[in-house]
PADOKOL-40176 format. One record per residue (C-alpha): x, y, z; residue in three letters. Coordinates in pm, whole numbers. Layout:
<atoms>
> X / Y / Z / ALA
...
</atoms>
This chain:
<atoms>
> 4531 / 266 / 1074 / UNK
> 4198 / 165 / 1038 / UNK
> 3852 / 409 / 1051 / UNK
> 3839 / 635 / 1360 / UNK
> 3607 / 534 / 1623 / UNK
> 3673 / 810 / 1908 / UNK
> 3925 / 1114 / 1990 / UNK
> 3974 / 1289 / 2290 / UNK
> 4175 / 1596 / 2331 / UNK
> 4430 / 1561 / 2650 / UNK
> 4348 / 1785 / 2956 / UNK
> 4592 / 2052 / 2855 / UNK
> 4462 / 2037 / 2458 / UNK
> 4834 / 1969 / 2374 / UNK
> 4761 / 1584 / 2264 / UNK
> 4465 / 1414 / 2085 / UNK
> 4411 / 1032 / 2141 / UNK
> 4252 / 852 / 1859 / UNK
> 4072 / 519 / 1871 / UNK
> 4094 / 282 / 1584 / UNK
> 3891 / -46 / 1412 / UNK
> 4276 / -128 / 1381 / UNK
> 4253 / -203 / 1734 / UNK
> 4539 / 67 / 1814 / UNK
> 4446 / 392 / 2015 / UNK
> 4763 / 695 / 1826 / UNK
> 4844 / 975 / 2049 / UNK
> 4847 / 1316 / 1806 / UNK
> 5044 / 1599 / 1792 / UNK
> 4728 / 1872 / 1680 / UNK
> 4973 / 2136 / 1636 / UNK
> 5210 / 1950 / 1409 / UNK
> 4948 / 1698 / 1223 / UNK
> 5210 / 1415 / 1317 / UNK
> 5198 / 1125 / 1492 / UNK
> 5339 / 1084 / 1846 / UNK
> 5260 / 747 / 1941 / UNK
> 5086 / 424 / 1916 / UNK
> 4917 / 171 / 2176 / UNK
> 4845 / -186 / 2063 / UNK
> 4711 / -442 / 2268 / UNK
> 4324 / -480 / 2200 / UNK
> 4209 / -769 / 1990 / UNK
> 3946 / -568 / 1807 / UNK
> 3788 / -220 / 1759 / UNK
> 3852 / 17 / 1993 / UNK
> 3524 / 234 / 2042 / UNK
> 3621 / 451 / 2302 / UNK
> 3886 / 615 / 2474 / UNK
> 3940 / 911 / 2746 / UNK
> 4235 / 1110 / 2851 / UNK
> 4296 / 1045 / 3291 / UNK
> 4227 / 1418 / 3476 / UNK
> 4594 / 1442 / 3483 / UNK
> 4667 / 1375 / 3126 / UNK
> 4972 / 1065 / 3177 / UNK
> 4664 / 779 / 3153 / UNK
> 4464 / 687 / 2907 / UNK
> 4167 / 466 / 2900 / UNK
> 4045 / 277 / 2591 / UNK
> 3749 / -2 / 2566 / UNK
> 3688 / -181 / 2227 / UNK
> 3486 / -434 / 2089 / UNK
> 3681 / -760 / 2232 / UNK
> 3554 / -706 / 2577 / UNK
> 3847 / -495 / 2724 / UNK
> 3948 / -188 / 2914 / UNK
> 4272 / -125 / 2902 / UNK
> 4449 / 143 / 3079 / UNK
> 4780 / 316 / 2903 / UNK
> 5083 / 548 / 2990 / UNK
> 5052 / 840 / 2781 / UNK
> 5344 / 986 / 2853 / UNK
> 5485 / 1264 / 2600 / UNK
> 5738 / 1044 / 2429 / UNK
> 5940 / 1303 / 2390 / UNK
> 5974 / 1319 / 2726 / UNK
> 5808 / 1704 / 2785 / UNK
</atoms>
């Protein structure tokens, strides 16, 4: 994983989304420290990222001229 560029806590404060120079935005388990999840796809940085009002979509925009849209989905399927 590469420097943070962005987190967002989830609407219910049970996840935290991190954006990465790595291009990868990790889903985080703040009560546990451990990681829950990783989303590939951008090409470059990712500078930004934000939990959808419902808290199963996440956003992310990075440096390579893309928004993508994610399922965030608890992967342990909570």
């Amino acid at each position: 994983m590469g420097k943070v560029r962005a987190v967002a806590f989830s609407p219910d404060g049970r996840r935290l989304a991190s954006a990465a120079e790595d291009g990868t935005v990790r889903l985080w388990d703040p009560d546990s420290h451990q990681e829950a999840l990783v989303l590939a796809g951008h090409a470059g940085p990712v500078t930004g990222v934000a939990w959808g009002p419902g808290g199963k979509r996440l956003a992310s925009a990075g440096t390579d001229g893309t928004f993508r849209l994610g399922d965030a989905a608890d992967p342990a399927g909570e």
